[in-house]
C-alpha positions in Angstrom: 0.0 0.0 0.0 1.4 3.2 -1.2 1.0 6.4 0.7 2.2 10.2 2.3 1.4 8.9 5.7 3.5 7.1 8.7 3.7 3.6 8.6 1.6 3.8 12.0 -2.0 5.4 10.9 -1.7 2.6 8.2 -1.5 0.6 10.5 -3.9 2.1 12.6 -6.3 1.9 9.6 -6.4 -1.5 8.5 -8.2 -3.5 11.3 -10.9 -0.5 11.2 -11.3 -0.9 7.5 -11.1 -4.9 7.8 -14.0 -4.6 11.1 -16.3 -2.2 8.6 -16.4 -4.2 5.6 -16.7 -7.6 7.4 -20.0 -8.3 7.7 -19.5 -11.9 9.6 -18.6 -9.8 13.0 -21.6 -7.3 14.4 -20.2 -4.1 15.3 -20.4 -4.0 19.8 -22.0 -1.2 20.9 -20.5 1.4 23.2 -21.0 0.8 26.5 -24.1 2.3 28.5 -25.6 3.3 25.0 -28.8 3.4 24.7 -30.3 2.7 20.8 -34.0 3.8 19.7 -33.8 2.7 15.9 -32.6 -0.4 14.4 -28.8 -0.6 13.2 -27.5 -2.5 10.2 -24.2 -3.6 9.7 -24.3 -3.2 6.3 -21.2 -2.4 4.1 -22.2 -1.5 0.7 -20.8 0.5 -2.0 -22.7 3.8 -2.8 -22.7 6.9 -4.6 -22.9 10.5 -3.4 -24.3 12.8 -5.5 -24.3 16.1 -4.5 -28.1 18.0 -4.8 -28.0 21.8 -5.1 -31.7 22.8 -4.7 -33.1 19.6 -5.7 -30.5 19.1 -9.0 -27.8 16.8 -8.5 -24.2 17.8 -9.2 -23.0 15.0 -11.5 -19.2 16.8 -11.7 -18.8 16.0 -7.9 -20.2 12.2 -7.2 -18.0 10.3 -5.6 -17.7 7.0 -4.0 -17.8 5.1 -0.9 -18.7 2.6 1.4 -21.6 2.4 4.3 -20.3 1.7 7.5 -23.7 1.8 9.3 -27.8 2.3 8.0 -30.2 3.3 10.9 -34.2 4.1 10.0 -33.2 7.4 10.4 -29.4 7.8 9.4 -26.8 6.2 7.2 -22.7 6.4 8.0 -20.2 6.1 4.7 -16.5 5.9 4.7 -15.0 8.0 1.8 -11.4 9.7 1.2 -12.0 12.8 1.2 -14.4 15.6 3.0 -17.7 16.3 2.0 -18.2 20.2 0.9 -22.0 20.2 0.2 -24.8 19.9 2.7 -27.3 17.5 0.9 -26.7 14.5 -1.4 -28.4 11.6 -3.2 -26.7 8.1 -1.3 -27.6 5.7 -4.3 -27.0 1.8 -3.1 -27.9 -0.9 -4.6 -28.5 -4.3 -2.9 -28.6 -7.6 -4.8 -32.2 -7.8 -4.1 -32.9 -4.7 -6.1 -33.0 -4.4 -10.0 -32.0 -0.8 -10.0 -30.5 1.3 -7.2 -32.5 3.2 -4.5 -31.9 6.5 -4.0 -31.8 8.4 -0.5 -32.0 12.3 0.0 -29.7 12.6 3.0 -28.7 16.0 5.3 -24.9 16.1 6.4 -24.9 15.5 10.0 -21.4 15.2 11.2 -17.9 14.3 9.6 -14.7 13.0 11.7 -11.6 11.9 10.1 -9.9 8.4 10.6 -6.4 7.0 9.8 -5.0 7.4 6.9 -7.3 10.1 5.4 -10.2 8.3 5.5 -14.0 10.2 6.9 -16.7 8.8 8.4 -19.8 10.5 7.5 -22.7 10.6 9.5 -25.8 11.6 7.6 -29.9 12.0 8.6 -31.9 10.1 5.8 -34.4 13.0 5.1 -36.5 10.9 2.2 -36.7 8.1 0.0 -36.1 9.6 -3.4 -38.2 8.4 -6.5 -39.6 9.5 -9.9 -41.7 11.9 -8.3 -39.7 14.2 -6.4 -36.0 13.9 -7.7 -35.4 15.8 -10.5 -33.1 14.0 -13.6 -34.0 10.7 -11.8 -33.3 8.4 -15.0 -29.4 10.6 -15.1 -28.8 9.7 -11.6 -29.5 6.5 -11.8 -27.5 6.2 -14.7 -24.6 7.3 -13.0 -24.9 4.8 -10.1 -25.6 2.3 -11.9 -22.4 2.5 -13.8 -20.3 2.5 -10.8 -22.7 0.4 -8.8 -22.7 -2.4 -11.5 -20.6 -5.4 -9.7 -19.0 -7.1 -12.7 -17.3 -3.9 -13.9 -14.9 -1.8 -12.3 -16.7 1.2 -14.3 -15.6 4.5 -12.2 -18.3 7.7 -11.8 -18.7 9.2 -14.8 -18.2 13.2 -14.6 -21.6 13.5 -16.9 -24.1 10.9 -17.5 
């Protein structure tokens, strides 16, 4: 693994990456904590798509990975900081034929080892047909760099 930073936050980062994407250990809950909603260990791959008043910002998708999806929130890993308050989170599990599509508020952002973020977001709504705007673009997009037997990357326009 190639990188600019000590050999320790690499190490530091591996057994956090390796506990988030293994899905065969539940994640332990901090002590005395207290849960109202329902927690999934869920790693998927996603795609965040930036929305400025409703129209998402195809030049600044980017990809990662959920760490955590609540009723009410979802957590993704990515490598860089998130500048934009709202954003499509487009997954798509196997169970699916076409990704789903969440509207989703920036809640809180903390960096890791190694440059990596954790992202906490509040789901805000279930997007659809109905009330996202350029819904067959977006889904396009994530579709592309969803699609599991392709290592296609974001494209910058649908």
């Amino acid at each position: 693994m190639f990188g600019f930073g000590s050999k320790k936050e690499i190490q530091d980062a591996l057994p956090v990456m390796r506990r988030i994407v293994d899905l065969t250990i539940p994640k332990k809950p901090v002590p005395d904590e207290i849960r109202i909603d329902r927690r999934f260990n869920s790693s998927l791959p996603c795609v965040l798509t930036p929305l400025v008043g409703a129209k998402p910002e195809f030049c600044d998708c980017l990809m990662g990975i959920t760490q955590d999806i609540s009723d009410r929130g979802i957590s993704v890993i990515t490598m860089e900081t998130l500048s934009f308050e709202e954003y499509a989170i487009s997954v798509w599990p196997t169970e699916l034929e076409e990704p789903a599509h969440l509207s989703c508020i920036l809640a809180n952002s903390r960096r890791f080892a190694h440059g990596f973020w954790s992202t906490g977001f509040a789901i805000y709504q279930l997007l659809n047909q109905a009330n996202l705007r350029d819904n067959e673009a977006i889904t396009a997009v994530a579709m592309q760099a969803l699609r599991a037997d392709q290592g296609a990357e974001v494209a910058a326009t649908p």
